[in-house]
C-alpha positions in Angstrom: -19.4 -11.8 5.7 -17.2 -9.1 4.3 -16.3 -5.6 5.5 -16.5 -3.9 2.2 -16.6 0.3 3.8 -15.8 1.9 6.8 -16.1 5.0 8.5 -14.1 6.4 11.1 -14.8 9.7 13.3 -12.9 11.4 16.3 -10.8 8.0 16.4 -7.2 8.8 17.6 -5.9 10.7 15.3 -8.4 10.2 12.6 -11.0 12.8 12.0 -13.6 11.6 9.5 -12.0 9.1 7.0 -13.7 6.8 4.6 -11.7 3.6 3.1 -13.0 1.6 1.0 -11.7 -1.9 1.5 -11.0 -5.0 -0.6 -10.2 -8.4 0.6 -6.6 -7.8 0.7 -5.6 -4.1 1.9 -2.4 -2.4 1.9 -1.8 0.1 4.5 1.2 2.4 3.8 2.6 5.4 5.7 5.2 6.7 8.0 5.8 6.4 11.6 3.1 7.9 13.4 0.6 8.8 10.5 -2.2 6.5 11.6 -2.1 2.9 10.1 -2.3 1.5 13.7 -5.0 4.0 14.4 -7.1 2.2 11.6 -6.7 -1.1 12.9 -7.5 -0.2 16.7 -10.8 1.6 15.3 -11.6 -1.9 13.5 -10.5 -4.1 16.4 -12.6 -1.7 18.4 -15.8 -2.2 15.5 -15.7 -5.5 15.7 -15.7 -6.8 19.3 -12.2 -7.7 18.9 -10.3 -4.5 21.7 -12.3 -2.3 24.6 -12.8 1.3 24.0 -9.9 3.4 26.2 -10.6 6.8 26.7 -7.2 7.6 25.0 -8.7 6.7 21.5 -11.2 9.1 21.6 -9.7 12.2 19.6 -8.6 15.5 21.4 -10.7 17.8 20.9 -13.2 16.0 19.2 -16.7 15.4 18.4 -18.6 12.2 19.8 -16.8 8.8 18.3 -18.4 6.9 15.7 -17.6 4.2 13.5 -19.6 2.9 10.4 -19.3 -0.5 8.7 -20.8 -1.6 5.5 -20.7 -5.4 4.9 -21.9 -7.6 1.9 -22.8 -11.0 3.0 -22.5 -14.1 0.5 -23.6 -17.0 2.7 -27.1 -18.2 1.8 -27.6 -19.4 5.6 -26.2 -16.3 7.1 -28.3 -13.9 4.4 -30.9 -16.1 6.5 -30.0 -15.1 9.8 -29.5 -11.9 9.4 -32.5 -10.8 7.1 -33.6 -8.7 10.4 -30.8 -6.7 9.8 -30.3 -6.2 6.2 -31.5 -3.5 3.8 -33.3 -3.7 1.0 -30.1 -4.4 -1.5 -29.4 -7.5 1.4 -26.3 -5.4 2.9 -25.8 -4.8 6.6 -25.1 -1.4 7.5 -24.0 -1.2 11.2 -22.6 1.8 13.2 -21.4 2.4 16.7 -22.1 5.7 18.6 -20.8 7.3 21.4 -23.4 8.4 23.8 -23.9 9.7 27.3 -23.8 6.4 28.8 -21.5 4.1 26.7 -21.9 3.5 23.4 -25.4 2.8 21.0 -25.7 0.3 18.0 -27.8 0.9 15.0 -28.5 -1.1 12.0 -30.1 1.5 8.5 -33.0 0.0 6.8 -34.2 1.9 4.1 -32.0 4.5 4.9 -33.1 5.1 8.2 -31.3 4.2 10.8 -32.5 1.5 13.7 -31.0 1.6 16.8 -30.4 -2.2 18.5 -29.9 -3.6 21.6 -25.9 -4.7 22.4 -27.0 -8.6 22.6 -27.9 -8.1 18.9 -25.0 -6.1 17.9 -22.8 -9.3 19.5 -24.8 -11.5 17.4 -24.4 -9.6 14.5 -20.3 -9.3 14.7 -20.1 -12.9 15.8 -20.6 -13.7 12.0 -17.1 -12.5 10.9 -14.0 -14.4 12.2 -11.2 -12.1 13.1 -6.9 -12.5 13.6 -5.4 -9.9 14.9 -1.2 -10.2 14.6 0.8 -7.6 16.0 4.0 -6.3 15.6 7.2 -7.3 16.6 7.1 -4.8 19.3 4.4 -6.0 20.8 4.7 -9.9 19.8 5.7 -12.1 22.9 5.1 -15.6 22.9 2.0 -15.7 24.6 0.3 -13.4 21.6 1.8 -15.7 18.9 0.3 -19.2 21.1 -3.2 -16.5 21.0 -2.9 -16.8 17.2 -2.7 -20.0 16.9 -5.3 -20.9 18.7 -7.6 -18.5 17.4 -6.7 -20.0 14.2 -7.2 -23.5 15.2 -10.8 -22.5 16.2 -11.4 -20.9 12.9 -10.1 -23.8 11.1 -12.4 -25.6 13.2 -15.6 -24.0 13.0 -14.8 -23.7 8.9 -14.2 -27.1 9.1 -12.2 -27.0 5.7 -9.1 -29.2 7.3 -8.5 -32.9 7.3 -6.4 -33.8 10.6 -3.3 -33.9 8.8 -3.1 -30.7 7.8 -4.0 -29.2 11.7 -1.2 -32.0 12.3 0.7 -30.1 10.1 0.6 -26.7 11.7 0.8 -27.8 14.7 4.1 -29.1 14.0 5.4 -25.5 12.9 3.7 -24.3 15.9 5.7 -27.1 18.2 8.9 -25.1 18.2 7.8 -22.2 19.7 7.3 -24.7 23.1 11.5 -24.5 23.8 12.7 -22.4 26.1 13.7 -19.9 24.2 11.7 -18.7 21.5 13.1 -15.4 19.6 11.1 -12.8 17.9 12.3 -13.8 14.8 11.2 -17.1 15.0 7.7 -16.3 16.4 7.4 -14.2 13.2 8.7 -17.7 11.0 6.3 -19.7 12.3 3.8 -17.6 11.1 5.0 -17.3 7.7 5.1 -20.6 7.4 1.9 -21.4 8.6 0.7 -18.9 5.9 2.4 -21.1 3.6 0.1 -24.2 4.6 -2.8 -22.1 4.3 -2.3 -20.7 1.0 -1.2 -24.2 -0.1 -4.3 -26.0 0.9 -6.9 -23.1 0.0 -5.0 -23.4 -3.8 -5.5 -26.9 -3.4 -9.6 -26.5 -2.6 -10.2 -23.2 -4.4 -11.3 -21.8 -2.0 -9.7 -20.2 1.6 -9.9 -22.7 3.6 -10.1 -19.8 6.6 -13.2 -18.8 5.1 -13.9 -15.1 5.2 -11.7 -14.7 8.1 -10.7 -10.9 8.8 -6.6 -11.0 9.4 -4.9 -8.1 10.5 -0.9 -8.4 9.8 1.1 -5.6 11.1 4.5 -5.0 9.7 4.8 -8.9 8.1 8.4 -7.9 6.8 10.0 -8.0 10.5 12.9 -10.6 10.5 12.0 -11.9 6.8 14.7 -11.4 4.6 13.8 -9.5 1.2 12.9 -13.1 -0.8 10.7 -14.1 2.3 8.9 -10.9 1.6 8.2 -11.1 -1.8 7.3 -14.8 -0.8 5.2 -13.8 1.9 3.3 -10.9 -0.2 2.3 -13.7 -2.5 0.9 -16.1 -0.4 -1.1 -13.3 1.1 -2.2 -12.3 -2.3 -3.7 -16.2 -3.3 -5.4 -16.3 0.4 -7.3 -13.2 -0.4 -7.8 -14.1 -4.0 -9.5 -17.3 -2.6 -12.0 -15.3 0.0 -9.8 -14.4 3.0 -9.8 -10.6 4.2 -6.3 -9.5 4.8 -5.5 -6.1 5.8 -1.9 -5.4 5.8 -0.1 -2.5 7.8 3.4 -2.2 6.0 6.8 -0.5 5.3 8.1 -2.4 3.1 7.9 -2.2 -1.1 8.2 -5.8 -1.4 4.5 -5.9 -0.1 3.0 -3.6 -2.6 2.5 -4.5 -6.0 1.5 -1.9 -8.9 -1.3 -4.5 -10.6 -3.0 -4.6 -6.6 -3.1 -0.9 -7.0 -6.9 -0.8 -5.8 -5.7 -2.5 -2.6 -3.5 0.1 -1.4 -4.3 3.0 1.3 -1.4 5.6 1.4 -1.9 6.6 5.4 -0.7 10.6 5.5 -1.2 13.0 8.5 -0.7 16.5 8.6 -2.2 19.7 11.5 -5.2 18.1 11.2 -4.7 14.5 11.7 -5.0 11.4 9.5 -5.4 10.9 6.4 -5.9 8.4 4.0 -5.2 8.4 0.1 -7.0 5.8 -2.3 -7.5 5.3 -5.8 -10.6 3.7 -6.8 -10.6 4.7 -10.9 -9.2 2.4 -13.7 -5.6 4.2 -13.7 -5.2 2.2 -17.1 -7.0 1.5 -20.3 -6.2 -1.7 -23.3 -2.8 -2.2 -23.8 -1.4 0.1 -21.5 -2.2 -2.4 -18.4 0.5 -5.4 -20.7 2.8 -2.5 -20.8 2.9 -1.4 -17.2 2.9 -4.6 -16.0 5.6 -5.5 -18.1 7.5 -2.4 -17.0 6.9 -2.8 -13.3 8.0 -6.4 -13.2 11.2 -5.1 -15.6 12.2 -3.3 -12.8 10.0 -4.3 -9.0 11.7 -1.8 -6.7 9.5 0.9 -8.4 6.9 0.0 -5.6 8.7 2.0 -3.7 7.2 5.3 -5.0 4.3 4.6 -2.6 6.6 5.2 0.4 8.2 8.3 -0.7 7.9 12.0 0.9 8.2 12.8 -2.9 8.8 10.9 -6.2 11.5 12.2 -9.0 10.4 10.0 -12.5 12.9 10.2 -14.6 13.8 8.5 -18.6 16.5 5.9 -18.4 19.6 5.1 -15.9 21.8 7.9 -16.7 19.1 10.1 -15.1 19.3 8.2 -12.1 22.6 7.6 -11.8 23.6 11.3 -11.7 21.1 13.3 -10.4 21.5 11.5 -6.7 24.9 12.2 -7.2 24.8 16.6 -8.3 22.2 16.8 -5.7 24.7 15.2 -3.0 27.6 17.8 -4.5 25.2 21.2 -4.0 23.8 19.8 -0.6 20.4 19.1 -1.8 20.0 15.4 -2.1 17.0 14.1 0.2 16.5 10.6 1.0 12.9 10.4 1.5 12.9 11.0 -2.0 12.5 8.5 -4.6 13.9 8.5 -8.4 11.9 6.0 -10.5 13.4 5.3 -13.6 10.0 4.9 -16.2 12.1 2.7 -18.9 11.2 5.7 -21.6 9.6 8.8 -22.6 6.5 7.2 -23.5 5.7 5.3 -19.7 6.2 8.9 -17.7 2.2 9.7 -18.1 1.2 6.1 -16.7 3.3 6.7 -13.9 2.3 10.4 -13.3 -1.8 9.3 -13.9 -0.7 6.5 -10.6 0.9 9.6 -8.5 -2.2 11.8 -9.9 -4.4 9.3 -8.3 -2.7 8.6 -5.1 -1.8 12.4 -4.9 2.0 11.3 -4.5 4.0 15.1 -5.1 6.2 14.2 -8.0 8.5 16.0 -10.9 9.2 14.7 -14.2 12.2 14.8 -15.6 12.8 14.3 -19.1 14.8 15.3 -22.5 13.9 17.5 -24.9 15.4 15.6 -27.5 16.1 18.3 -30.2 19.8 17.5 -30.9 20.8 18.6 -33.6 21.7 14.9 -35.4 18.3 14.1 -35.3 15.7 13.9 -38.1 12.7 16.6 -38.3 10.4 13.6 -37.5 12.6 12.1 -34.8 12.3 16.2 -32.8 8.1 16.1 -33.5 7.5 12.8 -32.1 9.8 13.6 -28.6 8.1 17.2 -29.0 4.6 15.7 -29.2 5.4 13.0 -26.2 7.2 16.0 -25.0 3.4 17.7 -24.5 1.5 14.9 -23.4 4.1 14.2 -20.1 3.3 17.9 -19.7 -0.8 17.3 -19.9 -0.8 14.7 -17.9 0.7 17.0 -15.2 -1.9 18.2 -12.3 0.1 20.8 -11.1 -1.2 20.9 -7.8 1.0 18.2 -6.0 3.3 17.8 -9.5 5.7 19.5 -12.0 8.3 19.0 -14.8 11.9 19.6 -15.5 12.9 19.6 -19.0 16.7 18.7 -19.8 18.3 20.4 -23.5 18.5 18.6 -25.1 19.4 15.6 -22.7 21.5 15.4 -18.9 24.5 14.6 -21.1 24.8 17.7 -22.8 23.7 20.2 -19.2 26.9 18.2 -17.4 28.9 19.7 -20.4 27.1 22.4 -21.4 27.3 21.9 -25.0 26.0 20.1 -28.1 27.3 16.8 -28.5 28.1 13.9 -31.7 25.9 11.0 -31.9 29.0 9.5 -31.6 29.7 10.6 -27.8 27.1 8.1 -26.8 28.2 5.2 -26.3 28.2 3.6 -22.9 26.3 7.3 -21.8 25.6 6.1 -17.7 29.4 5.1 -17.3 30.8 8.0 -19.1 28.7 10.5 -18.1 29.4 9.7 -14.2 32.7 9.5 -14.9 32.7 13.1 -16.3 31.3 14.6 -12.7 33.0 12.8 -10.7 36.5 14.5 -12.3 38.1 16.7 -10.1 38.4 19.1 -12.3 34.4 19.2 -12.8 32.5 22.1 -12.2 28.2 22.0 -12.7 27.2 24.4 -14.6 25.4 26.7 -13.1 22.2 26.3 -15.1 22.2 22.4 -14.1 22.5 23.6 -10.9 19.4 25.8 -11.2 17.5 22.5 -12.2 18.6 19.7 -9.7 17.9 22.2 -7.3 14.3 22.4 -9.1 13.9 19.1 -9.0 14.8 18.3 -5.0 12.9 21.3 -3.9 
């Protein structure tokens, strides 16, 4: 049984949000925004935490939380026929009332109410892990997981004794008498590892559809763990296990998972979430991407940032950090995302578009005047589309003449100046005797507003 939708009202912080979910789910925002908000709502959904009268919103309306599931076992489409809709998905919401809280199921779109006994029944069909942060990990949470897990693995029964022998192994450490943090969080990784491994091994997750609910996996991993980590989660979802993710770490995002992810934002009004749902890219432009992301992974981290600067080529990013630091304007929840080339800016603005990430674009006119007629019309007409491809409600555009190279100087330079450009440009404003001109000034300015 799968969660594939859920609604959240008067929840916390959350409003009225709508996510729609895949098996593996990326939740990404900053401190405070909401991510734990979403879990507590689905703990809370599916039998998993009691309601506190803290999580009801301030100020709100009546609390009320809708799931849409899509089942996929033959015996459980069985069982829960009673339940089901015509299309044979379960619809089930949860409503605050005057005495507690009331259950409904919708058939043909109307909705049902049930009795608590069958709502139990109901939520009893999906399996769910719950693993907490580091700051509220202790020892007697992570020995909770475990042996939640052990019962999952049981009632699954997908594992041969030596592969429970096997975790329970990496579990047996944890029994010393003194067990750190970073260790608890270890043997969980690790035991990830031998479920990924096994599930490869079957082809199929050996967990089942198991709901797990990881928040902050990064903590006391060092950046290869991550990416090692991210992986494994990757092939367990792949294989049929829901894993919803809360994370601040770009080593757990990956641009080709771009449907899993869930930017987390709040603002006067309270949460909310960001998702992109589209095809972002068409034929070859998915090979190239790809091929540009994995060129260069630590552009993931455009899904963290407050605001994100795209520019051409290294010289861009090299320098601009560095003016903005001189004229006291450099921001570090900023990110600058070097595209590779003129051409990649609109696949990275059409991802920020869709995510409604506030961004500029930076890039070079390219009309020096060395280059050939044809050379100027085909960075004029690439020129035009970065400029289309512009909604210029969250994003804009800086255009540098004819390149950064010439604004540091202000004047026209030889083709032959450019050799080793990033070196020799930085070591131009960094001179002591260098003074930005002042309409450079006018456009870094621009461009970290």
């Amino acid at each position: 049984m799968y969660l594939k939708k859920i609604n959240i009202k008067n929840w916390k912080s959350i409003e009225n949000e709508s996510i729609e979910l895949e098996n593996l789910m990326l939740l990404i925002g900053g401190a405070n925004h909401g991510k734990s908000s979403i879990f507590s709502a689905i703990l809370f959904f599916l039998g998993e935490r009691n309601y506190r009268k803290k999580d009801k919103r301030r100020d709100g309306g009546i609390v009320e939380i809708e799931g849409k599931f899509q089942i996929v076992s033959i015996e459980k489409l069985k069982k829960l026929k009673p339940y089901l809709d015509k299309n044979d998905e379960l619809v089930l919401k949860i409503k605050e009332g005057d005495d507690g809280f009331t259950y409904e199921v919708l058939k043909e779109y109307k909705s049902v109410e049930i009795g608590w006994t069958d709502y139990r029944d109901i939520i009893k069909n999906i399996e769910v892990v719950f693993i907490p942060s580091v700051a509220a990990t202790s020892k007697e949470l992570t020995e909770f997981f475990y042996k939640k897990l052990l019962s999952v693995l049981d009632s699954e029964g997908a594992c041969d004794r030596e592969i429970i022998g096997e975790i329970m192994s990496t579990y047996s450490v944890l029994q010393e008498d003194y067990a750190s943090k970073g260790l608890q969080r270890n043997v969980i990784f690790n035991i990830a590892r031998i479920l990924s491994r096994e599930s490869r091994k079957k082809n199929r997750s050996i967990l089942g559809s198991t709901m797990i609910l990881y928040e902050e996996p990064e903590l006391y991993l060092h950046p290869q763990a991550e990416r090692e980590l991210y992986n494994t989660l990757i092939h367990l979802s792949k294989y049929g296990t829901q894993i919803y993710v809360c994370t601040h770490s770009s080593n757990f995002v990956g641009l080709k998972q771009y449907r899993s992810i869930c930017i987390v934002r709040r603002d006067e009004r309270g949460t909310k979430v960001f998702q992109n749902r589209k095809n972002l890219f068409s034929r070859d432009e998915v090979k190239r991407f790809n091929m540009n992301y994995w060129i260069n992974p630590d552009r993931s981290e455009l899904f963290f940032a407050k605001k994100v600067i795209l520019v051409e080529g290294q010289t861009d990013k090299i320098l601009l950090p560095y003016l903005a630091e001189c004229i006291g304007v450099y921001k570090y929840e900023y990110s600058i995302i070097e595209c590779g080339s003129k051409s990649t800016i609109p696949q990275f603005i059409r991802l920020l578009n869709g995510f409604k990430i506030p961004y500029v674009a930076v890039y070079d006119k390219d009309n020096h005047s060395w280059r050939a007629e044809y050379d100027k019309e085909n960075a004029e007409y690439k020129n035009k589309g970065i400029q289309r491809s512009i909604n210029y409600s969250i994003g804009s555009y800086v255009e540098f003449e004819n390149d950064i190279e010439e604004e540091i100087e202000s004047t026209d330079r030889e083709k032959r100046n450019y050799r080793h450009k990033p070196f020799m440009a930085l070591k131009r404003v960094m001179s002591k005797d260098y003074v930005i001109p002042d309409k450079l000034k006018i456009k870094v300015e621009k461009i970290f507003k």
